[in-house]
C-alpha positions as CSV (number, residue, x, y, z in Angstrom):
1,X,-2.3,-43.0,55.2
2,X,1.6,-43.9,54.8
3,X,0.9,-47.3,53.1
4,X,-1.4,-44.7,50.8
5,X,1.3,-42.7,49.9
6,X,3.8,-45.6,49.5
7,X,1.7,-46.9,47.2
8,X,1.4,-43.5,45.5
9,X,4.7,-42.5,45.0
10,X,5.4,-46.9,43.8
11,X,2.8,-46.3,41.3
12,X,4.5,-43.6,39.3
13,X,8.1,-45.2,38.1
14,X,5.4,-48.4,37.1
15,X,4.4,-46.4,34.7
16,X,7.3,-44.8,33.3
17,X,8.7,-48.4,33.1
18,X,5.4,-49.0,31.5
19,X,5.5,-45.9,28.7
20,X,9.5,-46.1,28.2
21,X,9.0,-50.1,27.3
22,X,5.4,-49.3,25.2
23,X,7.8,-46.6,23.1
24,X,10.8,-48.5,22.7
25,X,8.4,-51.5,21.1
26,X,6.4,-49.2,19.1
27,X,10.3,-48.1,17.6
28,X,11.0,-51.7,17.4
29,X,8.0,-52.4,15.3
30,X,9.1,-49.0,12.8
31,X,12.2,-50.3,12.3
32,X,10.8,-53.9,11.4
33,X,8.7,-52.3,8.9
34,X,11.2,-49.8,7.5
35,X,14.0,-52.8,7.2
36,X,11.0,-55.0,5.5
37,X,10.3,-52.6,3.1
38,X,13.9,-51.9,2.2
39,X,14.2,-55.9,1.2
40,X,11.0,-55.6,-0.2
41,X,13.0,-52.3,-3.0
42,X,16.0,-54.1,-3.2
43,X,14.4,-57.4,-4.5
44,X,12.2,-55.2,-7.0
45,X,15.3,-53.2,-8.0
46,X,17.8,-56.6,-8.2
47,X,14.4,-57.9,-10.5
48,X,14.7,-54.7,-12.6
49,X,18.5,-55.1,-13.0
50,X,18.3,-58.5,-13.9
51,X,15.5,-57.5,-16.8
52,X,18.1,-54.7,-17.8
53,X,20.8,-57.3,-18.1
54,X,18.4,-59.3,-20.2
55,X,17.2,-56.4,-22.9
56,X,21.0,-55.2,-23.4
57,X,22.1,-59.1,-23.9
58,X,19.4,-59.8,-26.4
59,X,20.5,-56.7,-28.3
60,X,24.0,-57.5,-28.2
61,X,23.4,-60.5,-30.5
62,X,20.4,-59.2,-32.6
63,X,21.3,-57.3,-35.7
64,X,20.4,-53.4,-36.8
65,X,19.2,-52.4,-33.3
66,X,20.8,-48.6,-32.3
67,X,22.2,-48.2,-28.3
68,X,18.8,-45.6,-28.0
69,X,16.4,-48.5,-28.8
70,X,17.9,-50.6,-26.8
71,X,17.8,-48.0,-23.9
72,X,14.2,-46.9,-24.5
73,X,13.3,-50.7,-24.0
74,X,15.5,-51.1,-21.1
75,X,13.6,-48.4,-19.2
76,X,10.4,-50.2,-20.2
77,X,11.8,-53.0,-18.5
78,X,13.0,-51.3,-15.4
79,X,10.2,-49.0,-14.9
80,X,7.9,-51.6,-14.7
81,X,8.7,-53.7,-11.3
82,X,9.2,-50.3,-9.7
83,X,5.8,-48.7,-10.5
84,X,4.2,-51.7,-8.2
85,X,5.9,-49.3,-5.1
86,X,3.6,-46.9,-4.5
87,X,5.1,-43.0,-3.6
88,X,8.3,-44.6,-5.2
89,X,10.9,-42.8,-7.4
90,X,13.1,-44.1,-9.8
91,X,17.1,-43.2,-10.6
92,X,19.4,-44.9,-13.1
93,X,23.0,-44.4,-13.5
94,X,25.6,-44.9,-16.3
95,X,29.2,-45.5,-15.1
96,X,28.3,-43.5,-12.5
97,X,26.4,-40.7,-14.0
98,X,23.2,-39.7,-14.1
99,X,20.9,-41.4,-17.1
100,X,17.0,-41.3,-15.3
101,X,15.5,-39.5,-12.2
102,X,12.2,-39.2,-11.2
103,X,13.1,-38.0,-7.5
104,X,11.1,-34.2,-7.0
105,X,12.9,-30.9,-8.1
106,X,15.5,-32.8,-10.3
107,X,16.8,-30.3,-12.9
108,X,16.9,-32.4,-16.1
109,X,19.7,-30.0,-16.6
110,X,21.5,-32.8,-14.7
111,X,21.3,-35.8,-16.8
112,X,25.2,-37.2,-18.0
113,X,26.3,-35.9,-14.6
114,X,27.9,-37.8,-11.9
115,X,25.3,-39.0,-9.2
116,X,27.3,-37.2,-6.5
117,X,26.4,-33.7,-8.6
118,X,23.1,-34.6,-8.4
119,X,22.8,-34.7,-4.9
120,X,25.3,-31.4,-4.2
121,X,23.0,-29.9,-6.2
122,X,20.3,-30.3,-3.5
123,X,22.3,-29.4,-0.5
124,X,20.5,-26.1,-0.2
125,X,16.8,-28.1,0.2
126,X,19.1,-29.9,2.8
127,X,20.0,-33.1,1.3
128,X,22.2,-34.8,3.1
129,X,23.5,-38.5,4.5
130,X,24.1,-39.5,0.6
131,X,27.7,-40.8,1.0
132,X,26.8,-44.5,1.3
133,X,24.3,-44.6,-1.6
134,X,27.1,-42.6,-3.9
135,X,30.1,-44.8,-2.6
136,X,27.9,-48.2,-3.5
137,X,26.7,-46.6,-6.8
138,X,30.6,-46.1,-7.5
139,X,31.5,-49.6,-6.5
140,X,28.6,-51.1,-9.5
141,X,27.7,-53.0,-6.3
142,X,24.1,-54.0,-4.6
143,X,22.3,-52.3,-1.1
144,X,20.3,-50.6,1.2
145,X,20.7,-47.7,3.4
146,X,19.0,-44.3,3.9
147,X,19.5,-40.2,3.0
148,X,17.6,-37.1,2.7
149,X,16.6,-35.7,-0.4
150,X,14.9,-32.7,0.6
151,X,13.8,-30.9,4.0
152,X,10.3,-31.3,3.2
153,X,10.4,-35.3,2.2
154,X,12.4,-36.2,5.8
155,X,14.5,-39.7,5.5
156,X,14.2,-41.5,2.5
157,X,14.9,-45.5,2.7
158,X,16.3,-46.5,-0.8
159,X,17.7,-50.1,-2.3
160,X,20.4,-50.3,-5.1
161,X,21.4,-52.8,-7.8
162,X,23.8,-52.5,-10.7
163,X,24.8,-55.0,-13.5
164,X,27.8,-54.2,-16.2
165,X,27.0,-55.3,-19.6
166,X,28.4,-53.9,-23.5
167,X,31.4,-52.3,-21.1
168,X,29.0,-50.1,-19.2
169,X,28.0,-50.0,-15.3
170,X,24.3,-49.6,-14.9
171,X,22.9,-49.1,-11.9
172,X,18.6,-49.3,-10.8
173,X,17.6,-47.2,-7.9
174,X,14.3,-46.8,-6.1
175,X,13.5,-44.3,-2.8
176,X,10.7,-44.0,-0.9
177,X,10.2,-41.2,1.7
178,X,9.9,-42.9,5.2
179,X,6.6,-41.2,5.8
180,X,4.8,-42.8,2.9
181,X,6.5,-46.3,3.8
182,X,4.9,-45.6,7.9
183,X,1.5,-44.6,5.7
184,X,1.4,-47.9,3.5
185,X,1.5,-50.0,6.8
186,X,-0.9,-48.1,8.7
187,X,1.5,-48.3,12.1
188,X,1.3,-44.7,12.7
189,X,-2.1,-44.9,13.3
190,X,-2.5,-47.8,15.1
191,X,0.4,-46.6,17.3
192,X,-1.4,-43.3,17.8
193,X,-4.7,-45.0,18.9
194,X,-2.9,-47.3,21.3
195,X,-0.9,-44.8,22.6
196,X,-4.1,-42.5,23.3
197,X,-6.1,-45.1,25.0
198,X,-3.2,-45.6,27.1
199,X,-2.3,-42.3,27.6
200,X,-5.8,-41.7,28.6
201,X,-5.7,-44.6,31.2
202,X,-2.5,-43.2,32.5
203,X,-4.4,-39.6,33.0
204,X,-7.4,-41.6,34.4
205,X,-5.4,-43.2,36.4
206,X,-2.9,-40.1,38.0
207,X,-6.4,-38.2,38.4
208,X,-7.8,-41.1,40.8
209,X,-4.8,-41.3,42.9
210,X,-4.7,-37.9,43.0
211,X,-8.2,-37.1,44.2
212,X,-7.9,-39.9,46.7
213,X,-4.5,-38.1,47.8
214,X,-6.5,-34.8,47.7
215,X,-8.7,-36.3,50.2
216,X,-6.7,-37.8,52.3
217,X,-4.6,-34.7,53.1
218,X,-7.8,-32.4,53.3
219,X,-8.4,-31.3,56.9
220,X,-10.3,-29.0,58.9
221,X,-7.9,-26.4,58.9
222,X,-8.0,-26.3,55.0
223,X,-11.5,-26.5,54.9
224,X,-11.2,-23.1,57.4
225,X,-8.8,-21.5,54.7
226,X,-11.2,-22.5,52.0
227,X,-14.1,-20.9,53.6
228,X,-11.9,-17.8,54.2
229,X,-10.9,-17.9,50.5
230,X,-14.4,-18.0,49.7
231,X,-15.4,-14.8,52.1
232,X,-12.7,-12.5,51.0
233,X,-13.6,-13.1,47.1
234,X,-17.2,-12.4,47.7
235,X,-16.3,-9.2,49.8
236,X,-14.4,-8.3,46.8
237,X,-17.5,-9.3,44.5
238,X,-19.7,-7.0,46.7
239,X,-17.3,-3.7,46.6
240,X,-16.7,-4.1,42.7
241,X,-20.7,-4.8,42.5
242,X,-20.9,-1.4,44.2
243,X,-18.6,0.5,42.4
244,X,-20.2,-0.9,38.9
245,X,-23.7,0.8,40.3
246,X,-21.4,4.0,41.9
247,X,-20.2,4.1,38.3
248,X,-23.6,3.4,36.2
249,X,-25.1,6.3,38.1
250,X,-22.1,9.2,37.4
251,X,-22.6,8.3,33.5
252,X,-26.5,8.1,34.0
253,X,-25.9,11.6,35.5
254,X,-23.7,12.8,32.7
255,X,-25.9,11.5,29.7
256,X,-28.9,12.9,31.3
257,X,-27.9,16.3,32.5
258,X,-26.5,17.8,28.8
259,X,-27.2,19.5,26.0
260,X,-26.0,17.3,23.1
261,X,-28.4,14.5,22.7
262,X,-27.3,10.3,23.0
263,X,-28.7,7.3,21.3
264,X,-27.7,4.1,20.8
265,X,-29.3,2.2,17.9
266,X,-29.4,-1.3,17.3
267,X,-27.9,-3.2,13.8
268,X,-31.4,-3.0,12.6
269,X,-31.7,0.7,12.6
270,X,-33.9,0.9,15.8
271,X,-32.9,3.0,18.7
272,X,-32.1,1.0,22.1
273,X,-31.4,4.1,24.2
274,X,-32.2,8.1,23.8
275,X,-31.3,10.5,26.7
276,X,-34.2,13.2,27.7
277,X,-32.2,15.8,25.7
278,X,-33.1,14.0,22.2
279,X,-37.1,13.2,23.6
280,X,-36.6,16.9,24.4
281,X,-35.4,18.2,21.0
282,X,-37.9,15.5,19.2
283,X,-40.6,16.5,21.2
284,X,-41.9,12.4,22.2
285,X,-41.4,10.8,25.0
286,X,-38.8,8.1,25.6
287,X,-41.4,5.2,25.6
288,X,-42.5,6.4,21.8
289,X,-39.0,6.8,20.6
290,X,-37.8,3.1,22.2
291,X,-37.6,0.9,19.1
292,X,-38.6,3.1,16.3
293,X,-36.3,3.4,13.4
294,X,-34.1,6.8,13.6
295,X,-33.5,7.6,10.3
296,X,-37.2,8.4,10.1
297,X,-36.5,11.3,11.9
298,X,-33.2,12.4,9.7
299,X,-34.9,14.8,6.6
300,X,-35.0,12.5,3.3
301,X,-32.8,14.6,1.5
302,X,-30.0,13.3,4.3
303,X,-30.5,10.1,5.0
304,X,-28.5,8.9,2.1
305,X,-25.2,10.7,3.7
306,X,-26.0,9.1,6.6
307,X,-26.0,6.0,5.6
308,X,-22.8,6.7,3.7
309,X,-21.2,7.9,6.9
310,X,-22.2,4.7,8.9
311,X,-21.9,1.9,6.8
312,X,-17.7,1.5,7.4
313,X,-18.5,1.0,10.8
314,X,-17.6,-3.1,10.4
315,X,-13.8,-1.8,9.8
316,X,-11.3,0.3,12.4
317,X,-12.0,3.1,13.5
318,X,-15.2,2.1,13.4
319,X,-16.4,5.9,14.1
320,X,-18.4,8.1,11.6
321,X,-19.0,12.0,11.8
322,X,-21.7,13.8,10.0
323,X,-24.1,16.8,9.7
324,X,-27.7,16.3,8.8
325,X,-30.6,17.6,9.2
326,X,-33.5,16.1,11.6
327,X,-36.9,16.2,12.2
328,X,-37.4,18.1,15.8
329,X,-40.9,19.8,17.4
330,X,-39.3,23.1,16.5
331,X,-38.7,22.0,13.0
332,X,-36.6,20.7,10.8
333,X,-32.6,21.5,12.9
334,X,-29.0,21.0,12.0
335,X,-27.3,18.4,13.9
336,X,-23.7,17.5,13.9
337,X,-23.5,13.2,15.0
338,X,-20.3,12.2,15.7
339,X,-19.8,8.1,17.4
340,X,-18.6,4.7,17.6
341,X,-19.8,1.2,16.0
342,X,-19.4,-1.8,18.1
343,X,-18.1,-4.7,15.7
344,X,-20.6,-7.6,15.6
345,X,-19.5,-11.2,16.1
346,X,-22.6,-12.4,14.4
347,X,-21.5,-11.2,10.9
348,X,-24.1,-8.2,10.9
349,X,-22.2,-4.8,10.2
350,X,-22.2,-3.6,13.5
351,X,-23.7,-4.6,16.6
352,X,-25.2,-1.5,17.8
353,X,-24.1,2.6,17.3
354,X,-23.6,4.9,20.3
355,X,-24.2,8.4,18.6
356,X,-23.7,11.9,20.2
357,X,-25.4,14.6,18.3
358,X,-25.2,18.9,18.6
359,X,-27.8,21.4,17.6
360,X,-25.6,23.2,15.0
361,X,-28.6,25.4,12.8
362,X,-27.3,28.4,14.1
363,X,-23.9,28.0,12.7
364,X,-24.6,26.4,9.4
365,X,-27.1,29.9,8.7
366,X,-23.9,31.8,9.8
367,X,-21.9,29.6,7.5
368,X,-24.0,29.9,4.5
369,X,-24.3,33.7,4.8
370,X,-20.8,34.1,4.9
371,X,-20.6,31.4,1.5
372,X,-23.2,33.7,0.2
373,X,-20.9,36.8,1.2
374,X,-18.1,35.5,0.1
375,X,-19.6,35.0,-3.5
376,X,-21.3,38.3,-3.5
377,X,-17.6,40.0,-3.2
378,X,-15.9,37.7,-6.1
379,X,-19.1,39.0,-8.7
380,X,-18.3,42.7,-7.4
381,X,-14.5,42.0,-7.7
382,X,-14.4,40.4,-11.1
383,X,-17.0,42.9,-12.0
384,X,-14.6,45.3,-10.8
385,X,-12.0,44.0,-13.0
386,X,-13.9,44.1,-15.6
387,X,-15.0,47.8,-15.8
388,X,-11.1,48.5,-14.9
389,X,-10.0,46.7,-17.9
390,X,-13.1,48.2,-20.2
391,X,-12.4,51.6,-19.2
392,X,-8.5,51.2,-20.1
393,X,-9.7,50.0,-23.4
394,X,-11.4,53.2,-23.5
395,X,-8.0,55.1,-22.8
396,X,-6.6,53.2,-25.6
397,X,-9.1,53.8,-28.4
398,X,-9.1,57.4,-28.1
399,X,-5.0,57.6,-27.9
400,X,-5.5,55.7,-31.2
401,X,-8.2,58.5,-32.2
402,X,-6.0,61.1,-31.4
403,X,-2.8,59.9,-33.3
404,X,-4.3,59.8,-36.0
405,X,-4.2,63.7,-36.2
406,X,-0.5,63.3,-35.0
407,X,2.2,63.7,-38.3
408,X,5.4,63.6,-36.4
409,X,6.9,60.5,-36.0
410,X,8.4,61.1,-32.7
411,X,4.7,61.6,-31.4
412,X,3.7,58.8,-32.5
413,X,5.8,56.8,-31.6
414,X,5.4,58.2,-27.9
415,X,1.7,57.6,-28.7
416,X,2.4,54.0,-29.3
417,X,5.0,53.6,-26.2
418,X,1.9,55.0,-23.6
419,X,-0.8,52.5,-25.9
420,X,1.4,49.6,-25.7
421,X,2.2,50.4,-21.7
422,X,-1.8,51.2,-21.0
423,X,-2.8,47.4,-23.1
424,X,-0.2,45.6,-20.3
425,X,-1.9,46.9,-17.4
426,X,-6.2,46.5,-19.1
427,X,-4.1,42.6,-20.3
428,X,-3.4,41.9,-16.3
429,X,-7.0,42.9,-15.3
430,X,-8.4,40.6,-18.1
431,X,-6.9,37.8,-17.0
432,X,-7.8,38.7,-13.5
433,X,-11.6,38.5,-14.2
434,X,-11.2,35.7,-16.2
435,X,-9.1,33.8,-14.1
436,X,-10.7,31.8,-10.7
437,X,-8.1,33.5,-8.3
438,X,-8.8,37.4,-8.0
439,X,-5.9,38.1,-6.1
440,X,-3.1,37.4,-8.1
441,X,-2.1,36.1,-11.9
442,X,-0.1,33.5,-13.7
443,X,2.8,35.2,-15.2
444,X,3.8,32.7,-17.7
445,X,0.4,33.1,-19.4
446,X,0.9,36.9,-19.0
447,X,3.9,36.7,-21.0
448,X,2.6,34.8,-23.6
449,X,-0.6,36.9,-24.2
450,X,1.7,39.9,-23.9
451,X,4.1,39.0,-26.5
452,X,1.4,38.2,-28.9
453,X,-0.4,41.2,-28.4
454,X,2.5,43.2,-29.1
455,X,3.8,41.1,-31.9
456,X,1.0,42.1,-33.4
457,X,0.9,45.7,-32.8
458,X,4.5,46.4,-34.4
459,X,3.8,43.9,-36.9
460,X,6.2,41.2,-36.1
461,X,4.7,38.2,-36.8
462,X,7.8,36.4,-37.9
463,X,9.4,36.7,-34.5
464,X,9.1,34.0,-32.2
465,X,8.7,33.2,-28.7
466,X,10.5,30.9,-27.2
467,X,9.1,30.4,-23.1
468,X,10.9,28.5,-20.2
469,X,8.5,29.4,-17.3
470,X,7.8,27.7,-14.1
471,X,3.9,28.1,-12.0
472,X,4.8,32.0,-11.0
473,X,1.9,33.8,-9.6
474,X,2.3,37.5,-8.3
475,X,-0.5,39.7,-6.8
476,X,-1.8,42.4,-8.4
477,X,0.3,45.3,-6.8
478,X,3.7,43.6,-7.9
479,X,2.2,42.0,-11.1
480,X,1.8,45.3,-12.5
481,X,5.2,46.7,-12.3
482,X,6.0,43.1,-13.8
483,X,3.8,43.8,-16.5
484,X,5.1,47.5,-17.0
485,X,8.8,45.8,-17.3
486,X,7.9,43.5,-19.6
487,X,6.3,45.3,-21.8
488,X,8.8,48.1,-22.1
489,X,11.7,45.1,-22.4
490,X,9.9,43.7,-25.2
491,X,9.0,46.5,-26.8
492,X,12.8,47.5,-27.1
493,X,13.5,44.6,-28.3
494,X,10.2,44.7,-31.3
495,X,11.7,48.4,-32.3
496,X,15.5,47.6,-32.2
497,X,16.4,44.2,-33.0
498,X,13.9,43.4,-35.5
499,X,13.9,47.0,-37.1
500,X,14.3,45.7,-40.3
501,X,12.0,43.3,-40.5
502,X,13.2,40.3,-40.4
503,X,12.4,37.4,-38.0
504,X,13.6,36.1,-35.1
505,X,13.3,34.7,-32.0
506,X,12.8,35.7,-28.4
507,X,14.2,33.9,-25.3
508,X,12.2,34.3,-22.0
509,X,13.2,32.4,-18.6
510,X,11.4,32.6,-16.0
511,X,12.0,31.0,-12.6
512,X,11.1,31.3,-9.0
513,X,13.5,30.0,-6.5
514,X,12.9,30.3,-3.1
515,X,10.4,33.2,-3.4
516,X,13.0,34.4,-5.6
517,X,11.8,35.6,-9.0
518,X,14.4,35.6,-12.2
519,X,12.8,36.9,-15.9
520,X,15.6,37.2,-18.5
521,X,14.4,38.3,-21.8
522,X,16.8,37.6,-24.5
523,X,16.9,37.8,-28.8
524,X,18.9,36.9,-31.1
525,X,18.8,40.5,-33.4
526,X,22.0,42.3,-34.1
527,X,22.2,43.7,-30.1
528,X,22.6,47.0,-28.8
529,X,24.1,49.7,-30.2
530,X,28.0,50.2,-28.8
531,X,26.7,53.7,-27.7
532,X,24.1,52.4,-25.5
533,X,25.8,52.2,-22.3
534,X,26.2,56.0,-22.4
535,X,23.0,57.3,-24.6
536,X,20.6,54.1,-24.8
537,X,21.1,53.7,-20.4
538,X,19.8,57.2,-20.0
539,X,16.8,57.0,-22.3
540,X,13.4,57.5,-20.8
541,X,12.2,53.7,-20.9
542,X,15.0,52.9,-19.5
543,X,15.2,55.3,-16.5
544,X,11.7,53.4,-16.3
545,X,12.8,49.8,-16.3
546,X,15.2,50.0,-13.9
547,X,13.0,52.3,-11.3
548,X,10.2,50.1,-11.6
549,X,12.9,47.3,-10.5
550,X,14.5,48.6,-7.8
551,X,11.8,50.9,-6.2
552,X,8.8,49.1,-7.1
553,X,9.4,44.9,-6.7
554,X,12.9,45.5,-4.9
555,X,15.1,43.6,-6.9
556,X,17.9,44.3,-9.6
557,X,17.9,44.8,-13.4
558,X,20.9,43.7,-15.7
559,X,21.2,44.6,-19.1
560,X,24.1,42.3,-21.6
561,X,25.2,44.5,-24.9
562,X,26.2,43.0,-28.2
563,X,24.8,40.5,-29.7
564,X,22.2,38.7,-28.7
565,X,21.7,41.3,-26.2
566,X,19.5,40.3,-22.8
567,X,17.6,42.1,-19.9
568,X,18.3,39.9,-16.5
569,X,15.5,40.5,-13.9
570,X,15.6,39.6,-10.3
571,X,13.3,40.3,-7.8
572,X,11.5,38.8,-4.8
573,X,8.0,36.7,-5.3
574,X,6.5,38.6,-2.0
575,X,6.5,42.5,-0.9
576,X,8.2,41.9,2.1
């Protein structure tokens, strides 16, 4: 057994001898073709130089040929030789500047710079190790050597020339990313096969020594622990087998001793699993229900929803929840179905649905009679509404029947005040029974109708309105008093400032900050009288105004004299 392991442990630095030799040949044989391949540019660039040499000569002596014709035909020339590389780019310079490139993501923005600006230009992309090329493209000289043009191309191996002719420096350059140079030659892949058949010896190898070792060192006492081993993992085995069938039995308990019904259905619709609640509620047994389809026995008027609620089971949360209505032996019953999809790995939807479902008939009678209620008490109310606002009407026609026998001016002009006041309170309950909510109104649109509708009883048509309103809704109990406190500022401001007759226009704000309400009604007539503050503040509408305010909605009233004269109303949105 010693001599075994000597032999063992000699065997191992044999082969890293063996794999640090096999590597350093396989880079010997790179480099070989890398350097070969270099010679192999710079004779093709030296042959392009020597046929750029040769087009600028024979122009020099011919007659009536222009520099760009002679250029155009000495990249013809030079172009040529270098398209027999394959995966090779081209770059000319002129006294050191740029006059050609063909490398990848050269701006042409670049051409009549130096070379050197070409290459800074690419730092960014991580070019790099460009000095020698540069410094030999400077010198007008003749070479090899290496740099990176870009991160993503690796080393580049590149080969130089350059020839002076007419006073100018030309110089023919051609790169070619290592990795396409390794490609041409097909070394990469012969190096990988070698290297896997010998790696795979190697393995073959280590694994036979070390089953041999495995065997030598294996003795009774470890075949004792490995029988022990053995025991205590199927003792384990046996307890969690145990528990498994403890556990099976508490959920076969639960699922079959409860009042909502289970199933579990299959991708194809067909049930796998029903407790004795659902044959119970169905009214078959199990062995009838087992692999029948279950949306038979959802109503047809249903089964659409359900299949709308199940068929997004294939993304998260894969869970659906629905009410429909199923075919029992009592009838047809409400359920509620709430459960999980399982995602299928064989591309099918789903690969099965565990559903829990709840008789819930009783509640959706309860909740239709209270819809039913519900819409019962919106007719009576808007009906109510109604009948309010056609019995003010009422009120209103026979105050206009009796004025007619009224000859004092002052009387009817009272007559008009209680009119006007009486067509603000019938205009809130029309817009209440014509309105969706019943329990409170848009005062913006109140304000509108308002001001029409009293534009047109004092004959103002020429006056304007002029609304800056936000969404301000009020209930009925404090939309009223709004109402009575608009129409008595507006109709102070039809009889005073556009007595005359002539037009106008009126400025109404209203906002509602914070559940705080602010209405200013403003015109632009001559303004109040300089009196007012002792006679017009005392005045009946007045007294009115600013008890409605401040008892009635709580807040303050403001009233600006002179010109332009303005009521300023705040109060809060709520009662409270």
């Amino acid at each position: 057994m010693n001599r075994f392991y000597s032999a063992h442990l000699l065997i191992i630095p044999l082969l890293v001898v063996f794999w640090i030799a096999f590597l350093s040949f396989n880079a010997q044989r790179i480099d070989d073709v890398v350097d070969a391949y270099r010679n192999v540019q710079l004779q093709v660039v030296r042959k392009a130089a020597h046929s750029g040499e040769e087009v600028f000569a024979q122009g020099a002596t011919a007659e009536n040929i222009s520099m760009a014709t002679l250029e155009k035909r000495f990249m013809g020339q030079v172009i040529q030789p270098v398209q027999l590389l394959r995966e090779c780019n081209l770059f000319v310079t002129r006294d050191r500047h740029v006059f050609h490139c063909t490398l990848p993501e050269f701006s042409p923005s670049l051409i009549g710079h130096r070379i050197r600006d070409m290459f800074d230009a690419q730092i960014e992309k991580g070019a790099s190790d460009y000095d020698t090329l540069i410094a030999g493209v400077d010198a007008g000289t003749k070479g090899t050597t290496s740099f990176v043009w870009s991160k993503d191309r690796g080393t580049e191996h590149t080969a130089w020339a350059s020839f002076r002719v007419l006073g100018q420096t030309w110089t023919i350059g051609a790169s070619t990313p290592e990795s396409a140079i390794l490609a041409f030659s097909g070394i990469p892949n012969q190096i990988r096969r070698e290297t896997t058949i010998l790696a795979a010896i190697s393995a073959l190898f280590l694994l036979i020594m070390a089953v041999l070792a495995r065997q030598q060192r294996l003795s009774v006492q470890h075949q004792k622990k490995l029988k022990s081993t053995v025991d205590a993992r199927t003792s384990e085995l046996t307890k969690a087998n145990q528990r498994l069938r403890s556990s099976e039995e508490k959920y076969r308990l639960l699922v079959e001793h409860q009042n909502d019904v289970v199933v579990k259905i299959n991708s194809h619709g067909r049930l796998e699993f029903v407790s004795p609640s659902y044959c119970d509620l169905i009214g078959k047994p199990e062995s009838d229900m087992l692999g029948s389809r279950f949306i038979k026995m959802v109503h047809k008027e249903d089964r659409r929803k359900a299949y709308i609620a199940t068929r997004n089971l294939d993304t998260p949360p894969h869970s659906f929840l629905v009410e429909a209505r199923m075919h029992t032996r009592e009838g047809v019953r409400w359920l509620s179905w709430t459960g999980k999809g399982v995602p299928s790995k064989d591309g099918a939807p789903y690969a099965e649905i565990v559903g829990i479902g709840r008789d819930i008939t009783d509640m959706v009678l309860a909740r239709e009679r209270i819809a039913n209620s519900l819409t019962e008490k919106e007719v009576l109310l808007q009906e109510v509404h109604h009948r309010v606002k056609n019995n003010l009407q009422i009120i209103c026609s026979l105050l206009d029947m009796a004025s007619r026998r009224l000859h004092s001016p002052l009387d009817q002009e009272l007559f008009q005040d209680v009119h006007s006041k009486i067509e603000g309170m019938s205009l809130i309950h029309t817009q209440l029974y014509q309105s969706e909510h019943f329990d409170s109104i848009d005062i913006g649109e109140y304000t509108t109708a308002l001001f029409e509708q009293l534009a047109k009883m004092f004959s103002r048509g020429n006056v304007e309105l002029e609304l800056d309103a936000d969404k301000v809704y009020l209930p009925i109990n404090r939309a009223i008093p709004c109402g009575l406190v608009l129409n008595e500022a507006l109709t102070n401001v039809f009889k005073h400032a556009y007595a005359t007759g002539l037009g106008g226009k009126v400025s109404i704000l209203l906002k509602n900050s914070n559940g705080q309400v602010r209405l200013r009604i403003a015109d632009d007539g001559p303004g109040l009288p300089e009196d007012w503050e002792t006679r017009g503040a005392k005045s009946m509408g007045m007294k009115l105004m600013r008890n409605i305010v401040e008892f009635q909605l709580g807040g303050s009233l403001m009233v600006n004299t002179g010109p332009n004269s303005a009521f300023d109303i705040n109060f809060p949105a709520d009662q409270n």
